[in-house]
C-alpha positions in Angstrom: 104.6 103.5 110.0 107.0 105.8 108.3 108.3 104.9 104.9 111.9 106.3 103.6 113.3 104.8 99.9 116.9 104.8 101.4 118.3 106.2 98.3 117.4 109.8 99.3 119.8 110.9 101.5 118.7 112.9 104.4 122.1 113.4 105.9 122.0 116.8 105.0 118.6 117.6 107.1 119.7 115.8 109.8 122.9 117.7 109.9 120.6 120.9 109.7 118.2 119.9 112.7 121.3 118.7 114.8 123.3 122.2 114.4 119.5 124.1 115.1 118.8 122.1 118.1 122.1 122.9 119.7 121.9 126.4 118.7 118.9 126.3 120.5 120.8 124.5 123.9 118.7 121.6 123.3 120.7 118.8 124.9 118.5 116.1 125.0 119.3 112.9 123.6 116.5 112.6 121.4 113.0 113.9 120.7 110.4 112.8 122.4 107.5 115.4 121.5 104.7 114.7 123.9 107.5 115.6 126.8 107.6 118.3 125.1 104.2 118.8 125.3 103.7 117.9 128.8 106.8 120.1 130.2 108.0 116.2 131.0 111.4 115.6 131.5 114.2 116.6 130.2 112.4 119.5 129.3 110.8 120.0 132.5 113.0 123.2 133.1 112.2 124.8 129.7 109.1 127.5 129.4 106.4 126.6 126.9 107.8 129.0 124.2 111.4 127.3 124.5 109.4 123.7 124.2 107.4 125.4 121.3 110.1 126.7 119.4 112.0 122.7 119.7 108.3 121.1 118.6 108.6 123.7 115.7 112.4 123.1 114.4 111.3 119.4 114.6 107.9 119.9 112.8 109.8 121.8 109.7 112.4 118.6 109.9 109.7 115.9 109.3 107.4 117.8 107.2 111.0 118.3 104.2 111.6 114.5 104.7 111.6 112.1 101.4 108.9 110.0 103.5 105.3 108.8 103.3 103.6 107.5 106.2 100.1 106.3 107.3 98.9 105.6 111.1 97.2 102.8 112.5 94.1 103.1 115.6 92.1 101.3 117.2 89.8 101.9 120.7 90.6 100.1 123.0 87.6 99.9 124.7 85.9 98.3 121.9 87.7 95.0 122.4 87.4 92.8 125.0 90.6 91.3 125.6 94.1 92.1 124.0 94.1 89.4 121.4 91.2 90.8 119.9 93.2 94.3 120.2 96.2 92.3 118.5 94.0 91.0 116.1 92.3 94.2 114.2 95.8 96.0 114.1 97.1 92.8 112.3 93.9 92.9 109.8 94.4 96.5 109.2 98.4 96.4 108.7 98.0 93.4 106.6 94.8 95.0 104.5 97.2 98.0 104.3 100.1 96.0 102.7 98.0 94.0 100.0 97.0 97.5 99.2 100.3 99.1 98.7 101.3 95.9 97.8 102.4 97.3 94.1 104.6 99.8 96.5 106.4 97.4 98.4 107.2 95.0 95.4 109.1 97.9 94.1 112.4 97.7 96.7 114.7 94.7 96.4 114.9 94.9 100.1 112.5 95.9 103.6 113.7 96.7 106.4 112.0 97.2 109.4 113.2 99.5 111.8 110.9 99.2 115.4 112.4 99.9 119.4 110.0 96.7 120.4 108.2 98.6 122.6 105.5 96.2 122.3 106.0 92.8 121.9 102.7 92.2 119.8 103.7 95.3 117.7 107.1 92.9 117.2 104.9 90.1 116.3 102.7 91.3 114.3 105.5 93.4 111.6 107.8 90.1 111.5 104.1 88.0 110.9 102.4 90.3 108.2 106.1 91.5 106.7 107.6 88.2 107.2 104.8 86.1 105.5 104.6 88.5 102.5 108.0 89.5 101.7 110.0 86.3 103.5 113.7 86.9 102.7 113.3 90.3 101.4 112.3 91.3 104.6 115.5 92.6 107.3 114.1 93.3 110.8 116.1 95.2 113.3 115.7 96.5 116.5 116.1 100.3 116.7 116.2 103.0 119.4 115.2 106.5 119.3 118.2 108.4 120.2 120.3 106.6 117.2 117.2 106.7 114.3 115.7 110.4 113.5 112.7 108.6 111.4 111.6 106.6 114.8 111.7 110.2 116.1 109.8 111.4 113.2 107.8 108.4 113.7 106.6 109.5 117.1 106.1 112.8 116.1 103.7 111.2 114.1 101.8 109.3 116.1 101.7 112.3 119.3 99.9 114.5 116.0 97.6 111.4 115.2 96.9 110.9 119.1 96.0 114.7 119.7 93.9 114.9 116.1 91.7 112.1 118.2 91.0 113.7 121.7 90.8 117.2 119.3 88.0 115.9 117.5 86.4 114.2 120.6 86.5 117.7 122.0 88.9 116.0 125.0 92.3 117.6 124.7 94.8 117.4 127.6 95.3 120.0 129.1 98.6 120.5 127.9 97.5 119.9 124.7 95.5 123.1 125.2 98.2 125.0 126.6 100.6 124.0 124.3 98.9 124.7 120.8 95.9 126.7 122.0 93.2 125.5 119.7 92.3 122.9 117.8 92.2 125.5 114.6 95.7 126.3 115.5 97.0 122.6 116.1 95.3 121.8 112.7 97.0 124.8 110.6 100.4 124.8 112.3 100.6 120.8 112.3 98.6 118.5 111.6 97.4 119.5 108.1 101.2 120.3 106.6 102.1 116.9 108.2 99.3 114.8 106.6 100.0 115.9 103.2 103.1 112.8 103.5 99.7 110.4 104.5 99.2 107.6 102.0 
């Protein structure tokens, strides 16, 4: 989840990343870092220093955002079925908003910005939001080629997937190609990233 008080304009860094990207002939519509990563397309056709040097301008975007985030996981493996899955993200997003509760109570209004990807994801932010906030709460379905912050949102979650399989000692191999070592991924990345972690 990626937090942004909507009173801070970031029209200004979006204007910023939009001119670097196309100084850099970056065409695509939005992005989508672990393409990026992987050499997926549409950057299939770009060398891993051209792919860098996009990941980079994108990591410098999120990381002078106005925004707060936090990141929810779960094994998979652990549970036996996917209502059981279903169920600990909905414990751990509601334990996380009676928390920040004091947070939330501050803004007259919530919206909820989410491409419903997954329809339990769906469920589960209109449930814990819904039954919390009721009226204050505006949910709208959103897409990543018109919303930087879902792009910044993914960002976030390819950093929180990679810190995983980094600490496991089980990166990708493109993950190893692309930032080298986990030493590197941590000092170039992760760490200036998770300073915006509540």
């Amino acid at each position: 989840m990626v937090f942004h008080d909507q009173d801070d304009d970031i029209s200004s860094e979006i204007a910023f990343l939009d001119a670097k990207l196309l100084s850099m002939n970056c065409n695509a519509a939005f992005i989508h870092t672990t393409p990026l990563i992987r050499q997926d397309k549409p950057f299939e056709n770009m060398f891993r220093e051209e792919r860098k040097s996009i990941f980079r301008v994108f990591a410098r975007f999120a990381e002078q955002l106005p925004i707060s985030y936090t990141a929810f996981t779960a094994k998979k493996s652990f549970y036996q079925d996917g209502k059981q899955l279903e169920d600990a993200f909905e414990h751990q997003i509601r334990s996380f908003i009676e928390d920040k509760l004091e947070y939330f109570q501050s803004f007259e209004r919530i919206t909820i910005y989410y491409d419903c990807g997954q329809a339990a994801i769906s469920k589960i932010l209109r449930n814990t939001f819904g039954k919390i906030f009721g009226d204050r709460m505006d949910f709208r379905t959103a897409y990543q080629k018109d919303y930087k912050l879902l792009q910044v949102a993914d960002y976030i979650c390819t950093l929180e997937q990679s810190k995983i399989r980094w600490d496991n000692d089980s990166p990708t191999k493109s993950e190893k190609v692309f930032f080298l070592s986990r030493q590197k991924f941590m000092q170039n990345y992760y760490k200036k990233m998770s300073r915006k972690h509540i």
